[in-house]
N, C-alpha and C positions, 0 to 999 in steps of 0.2 A: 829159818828164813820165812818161811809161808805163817809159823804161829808169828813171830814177830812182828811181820807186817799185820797180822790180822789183830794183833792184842793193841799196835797203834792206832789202825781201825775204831776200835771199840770203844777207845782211850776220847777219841776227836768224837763219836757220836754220843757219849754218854756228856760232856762237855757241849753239846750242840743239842736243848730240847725244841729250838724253833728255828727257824730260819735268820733268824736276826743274830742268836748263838752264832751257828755254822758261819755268816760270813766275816762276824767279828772273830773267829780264831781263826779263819784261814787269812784276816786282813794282819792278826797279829803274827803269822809265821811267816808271810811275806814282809815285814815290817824287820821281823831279827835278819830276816837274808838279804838286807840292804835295798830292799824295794824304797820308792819315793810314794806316797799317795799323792795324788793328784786330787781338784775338787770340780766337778761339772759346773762350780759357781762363779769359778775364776778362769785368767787363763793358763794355760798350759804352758809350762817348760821345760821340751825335751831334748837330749839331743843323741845322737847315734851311739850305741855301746851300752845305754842306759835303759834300767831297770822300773819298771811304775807300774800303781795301778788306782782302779777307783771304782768309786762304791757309788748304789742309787736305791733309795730307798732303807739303805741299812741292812736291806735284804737279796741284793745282786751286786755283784765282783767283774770287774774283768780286770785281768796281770798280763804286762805285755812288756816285753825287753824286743829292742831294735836292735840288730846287726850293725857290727863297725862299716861295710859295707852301703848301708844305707836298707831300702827296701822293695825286694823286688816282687815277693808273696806273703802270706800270712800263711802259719798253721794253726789251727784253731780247734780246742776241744773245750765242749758244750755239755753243762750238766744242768742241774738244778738241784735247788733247795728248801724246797717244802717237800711236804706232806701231808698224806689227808690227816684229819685231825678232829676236834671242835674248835671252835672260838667262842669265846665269852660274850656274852653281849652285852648292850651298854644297858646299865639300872639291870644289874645280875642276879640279884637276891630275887630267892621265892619261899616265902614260909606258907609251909606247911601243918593247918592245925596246930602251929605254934609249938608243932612239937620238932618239925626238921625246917634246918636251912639248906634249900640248892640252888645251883646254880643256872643259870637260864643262859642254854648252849644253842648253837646253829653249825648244821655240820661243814665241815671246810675239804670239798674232796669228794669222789667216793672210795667208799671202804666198808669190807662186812663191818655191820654192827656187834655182831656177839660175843668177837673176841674182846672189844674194851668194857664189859662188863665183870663183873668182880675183880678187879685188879686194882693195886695200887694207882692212885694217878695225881700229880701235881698240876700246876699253873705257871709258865713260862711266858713271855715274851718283849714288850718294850710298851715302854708308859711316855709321854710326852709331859715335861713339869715346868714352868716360868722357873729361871733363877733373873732374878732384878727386871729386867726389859725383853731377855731373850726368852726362845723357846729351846730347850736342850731334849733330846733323844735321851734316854735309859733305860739300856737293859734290866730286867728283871726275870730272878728264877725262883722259885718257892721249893730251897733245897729237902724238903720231908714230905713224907703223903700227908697227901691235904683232902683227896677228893674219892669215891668210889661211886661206879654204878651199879648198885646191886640190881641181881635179877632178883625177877619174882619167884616165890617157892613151885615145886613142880607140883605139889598137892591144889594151889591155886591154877595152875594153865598146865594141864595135863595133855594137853595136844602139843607142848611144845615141842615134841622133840620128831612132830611130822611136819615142820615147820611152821615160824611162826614170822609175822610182817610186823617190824619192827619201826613204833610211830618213833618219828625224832621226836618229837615233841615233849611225850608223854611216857614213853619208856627206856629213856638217854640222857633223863637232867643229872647230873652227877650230886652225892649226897655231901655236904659241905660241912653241917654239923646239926645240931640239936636248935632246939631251939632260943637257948639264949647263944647262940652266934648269930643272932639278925642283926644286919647293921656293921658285921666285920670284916667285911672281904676286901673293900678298899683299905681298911686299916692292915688288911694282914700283906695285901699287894706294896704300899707306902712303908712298912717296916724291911723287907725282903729288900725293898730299891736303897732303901735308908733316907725316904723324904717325907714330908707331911702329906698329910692328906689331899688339903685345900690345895697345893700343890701341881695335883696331877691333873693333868684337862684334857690328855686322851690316853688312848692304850690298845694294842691289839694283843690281845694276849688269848695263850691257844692251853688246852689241856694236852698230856705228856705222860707218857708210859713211864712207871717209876722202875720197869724192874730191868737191872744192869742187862748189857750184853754178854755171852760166852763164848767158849768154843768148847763144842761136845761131840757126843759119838765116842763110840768102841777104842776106833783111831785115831778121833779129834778132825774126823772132814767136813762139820761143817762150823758155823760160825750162825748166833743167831743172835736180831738187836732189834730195836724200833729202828724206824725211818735210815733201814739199809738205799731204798726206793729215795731217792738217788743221791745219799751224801754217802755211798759207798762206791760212785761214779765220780763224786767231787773229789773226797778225798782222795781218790785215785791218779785223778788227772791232777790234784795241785804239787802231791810226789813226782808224779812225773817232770811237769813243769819245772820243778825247781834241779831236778835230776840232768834233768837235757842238756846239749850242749848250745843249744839257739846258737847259731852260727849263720845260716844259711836263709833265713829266712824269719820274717817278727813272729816272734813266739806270742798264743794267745790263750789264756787258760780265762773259762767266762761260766760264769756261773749263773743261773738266769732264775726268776721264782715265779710263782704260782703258778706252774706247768700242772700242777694238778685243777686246775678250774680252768685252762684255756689258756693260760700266754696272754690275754688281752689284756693288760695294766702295762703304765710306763715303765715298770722293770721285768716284765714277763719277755718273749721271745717275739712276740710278735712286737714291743715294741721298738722305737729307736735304740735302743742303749748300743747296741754293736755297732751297728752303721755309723752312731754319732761317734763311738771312742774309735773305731780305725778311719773316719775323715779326718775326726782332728788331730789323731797320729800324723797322719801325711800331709795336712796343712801347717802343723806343727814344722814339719821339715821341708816346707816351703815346694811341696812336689803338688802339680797341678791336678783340674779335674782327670784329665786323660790319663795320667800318670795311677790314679788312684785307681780307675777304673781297669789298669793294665795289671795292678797287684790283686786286684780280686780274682781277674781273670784264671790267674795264678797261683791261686789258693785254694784249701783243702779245709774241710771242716769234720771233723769226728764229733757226732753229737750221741752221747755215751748217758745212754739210760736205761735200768737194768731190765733183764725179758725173764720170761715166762719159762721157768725149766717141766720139763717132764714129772709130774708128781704122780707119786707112789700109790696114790688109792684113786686115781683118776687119770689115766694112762691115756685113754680115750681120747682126752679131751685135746690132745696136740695132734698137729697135723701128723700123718701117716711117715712120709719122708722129713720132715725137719723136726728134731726131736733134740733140743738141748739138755743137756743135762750137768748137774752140780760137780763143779773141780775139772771139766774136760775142755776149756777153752772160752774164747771170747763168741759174743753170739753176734752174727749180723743179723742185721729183720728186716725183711723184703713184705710190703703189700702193694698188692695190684691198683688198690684205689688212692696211692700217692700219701695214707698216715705216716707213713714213714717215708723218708726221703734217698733212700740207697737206689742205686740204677747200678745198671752194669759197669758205667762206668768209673764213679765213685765204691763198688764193691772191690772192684780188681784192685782196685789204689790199695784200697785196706787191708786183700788178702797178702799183694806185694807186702807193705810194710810190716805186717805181722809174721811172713817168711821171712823176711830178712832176720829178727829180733829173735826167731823161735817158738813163738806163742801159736800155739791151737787153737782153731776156730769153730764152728757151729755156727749152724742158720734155724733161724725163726720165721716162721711165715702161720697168719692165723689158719687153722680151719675152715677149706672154705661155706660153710655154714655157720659158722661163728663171726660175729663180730667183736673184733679188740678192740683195743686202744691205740692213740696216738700218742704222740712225744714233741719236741720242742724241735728238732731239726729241719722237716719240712715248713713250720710257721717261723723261724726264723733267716730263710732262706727265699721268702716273700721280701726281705728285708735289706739283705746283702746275699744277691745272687753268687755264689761259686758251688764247685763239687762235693760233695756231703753225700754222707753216709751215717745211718742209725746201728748202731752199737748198744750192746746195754752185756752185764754178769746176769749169767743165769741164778736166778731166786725162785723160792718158793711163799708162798703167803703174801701174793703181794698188794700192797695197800691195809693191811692188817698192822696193826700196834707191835705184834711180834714177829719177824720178818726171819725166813733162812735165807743162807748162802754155803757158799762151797768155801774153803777154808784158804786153796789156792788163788782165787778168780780174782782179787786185789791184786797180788804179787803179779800178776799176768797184764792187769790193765797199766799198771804205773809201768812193767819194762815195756810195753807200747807207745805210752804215752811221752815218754824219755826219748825212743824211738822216733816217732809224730815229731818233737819238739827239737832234737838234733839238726 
């Protein structure tokens, strides 16, 4: 049960190296289960019973099915789909003494630097190409290693290992090939798409951990991949979603990006995407301002992105009494200064529904001498005001190219989520 779910897990993230991946397979599994896309370009036709959803940017999802009943709240669970990463930048080549070609990166995110050194690493994401008059979107993945950053020898930086400050700049360009590969990297990005060159007029494309996901341990407890941080939240809740019985209230599964730089872009949390797809739901169905404003009232938001467990050679560093840990439950994360958006009243909701389901819980709350991180539920709740609560699976290494989890903490989120979504 738990490997199953988790070898699907693995299955959806090694299939997903950027964000633009992940929302094109979860647009395509919603597509087999009789969803409708819809397009922000045109207008909208819905009507009660029925199944949609829609995309912005290529890189953010919301899927919403309406009750035969009509609509009198939403339940809504909130992830995202990035990760820190690099991104390529435009005019990429940099030769070196003619004897190396690299690539000329900027980082996207934070994240330590020194685990993406010596590893295998690709180039993943979406290229924009003219066919006749139009401008067409295409994905693009470069299925082999293509790219590595080596470190330096430790006979050259012998203080490294009392640490060392690691320039983007200058000690992150990734090594791309020798020197007669100058001149090849749009040729190599243009064969992988299967277009010409001339062709391509933009691209956001990111570098991508080559090496597969597992599942290891003695026991087989945990589960370890890239960009667990947060398409192990997405694909959580889009199981769930599709699992539910949405009955009782419009089912929301939303997917939001570049939560790791802020939420501030037209498909981030901060901006409209939510607000604008649940008005034109309800104007769709002909339900007025006050109407719409009565269904938020009456709505619940789980915004599920993963937290900080308890690590093993740094114990210290979690707070005293909230201590998560890997395979023991879902984590709620309370901060005083509003990063996270859970209150008492929105935690109770969550603890109810996860008693209900059977699911284990655990609290997160940082150190208070430490400062954490936020997440997309309090900046998408400047947006569309209702009750919300921050969720996330307890991981270790997070924002690191190789990411743990706990092997159960899927299986646990989707029977929630299912739960949420009934």
């Amino acid at each position: 049960m738990y490997r199953t779910v988790s070898k699907n897990l693995l299955e959806f993230l090694d299939a997903s190296p950027t964000c633009f991946h992940a929302v094109k397979n979860m647009a395509d599994t919603l597509l087999a289960n009789g969803f409708t896309q819809l397009s922000e370009k045109e207008p909208w036709k819905i009507t009660t019973g029925g199944s949609y959803f829609v995309t912005r940017n290529d890189s953010a999802i919301i899927a919403f099915t309406i009750p035969e009943d009509g609509i009198k709240g939403f339940r809504i669970m909130a992830s995202h789909s990035d990760s820190p990463t690099f991104k390529i930048k435009e005019h990429p080549e940099i030769t070196v003494e003619e004897h190396y070609t690299q690539l000329n990166v900027e980082g996207y995110g934070g994240m330590p630097f020194g685990p993406w050194l010596d590893r295998p690493l690709s180039v993943a994401g979406r290229i924009v190409i003219k066919e006749g008059d139009a401008l067409v979107t295409k994905l693009v993945q470069v299925d082999r290693d293509l790219v590595l950053i080596p470190n330096l020898a430790i006979h050259m930086n012998r203080e490294i290992n009392k640490g060392y400050q690691y320039n983007l700049q200058k000690d992150l360009l990734p090594l791309y090939g020798d020197g007669a590969a100058k001149g090849t990297f749009m040729q190599t990005i243009a064969a992988a798409a299967g277009v010409e060159v001339p062709q391509i007029l933009g691209h956001d494309l990111f570098l991508y951990n080559r090496q597969k996901g597992t599942i290891w341990g003695v026991n087989e407890a945990f589960i370890s991949s890239g960009r667990l941080d947060d398409l192990q939240c997405a694909f959580a809740s889009l199981q769930g979603f599709l699992q539910g019985e949405k009955k009782a209230y419009a089912a929301v599964h939303c997917v939001f990006d570049n939560e790791e730089v802020g939420s501030e872009t037209k498909q981030g949390a901060a901006s409209t995407f939510l607000k604008d797809t649940l008005m034109r739901i309800c104007a769709c169905l002909s339900m007025r301002r006050e109407a719409y404003l009565v269904a938020i009232a009456n709505s619940f938001m789980v915004s599920a992105d993963n937290a900080h467990a308890v690590h093993p050679n740094h114990t210290g560093k979690t707070d005293p009494t909230n201590r998560p840990y890997l395979n023991e439950g879902i984590v709620i994360k309370y901060n005083g200064d509003q990063k996270y958006c859970t209150d008492a009243v929105s935690s109770a909701m969550f603890k109810a529904l996860c008693s209900a389901c059977g699911v284990s819980l655990q609290t997160f709350v940082n150190r208070s001498d430490m400062t954490g991180g936020s997440t997309l539920g309090n900046i998408s709740t400047t947006q569309v005001a209702l009750n919300a609560v921050d969720i996330g699976l307890p991981q270790l290494a997070m924002h690191s190219p190789y990411e743990t989890a706990g092997i159960k903490d899927t299986y646990d989120l989707i029977k929630v989520a299912a739960a949420l979504f009934a």
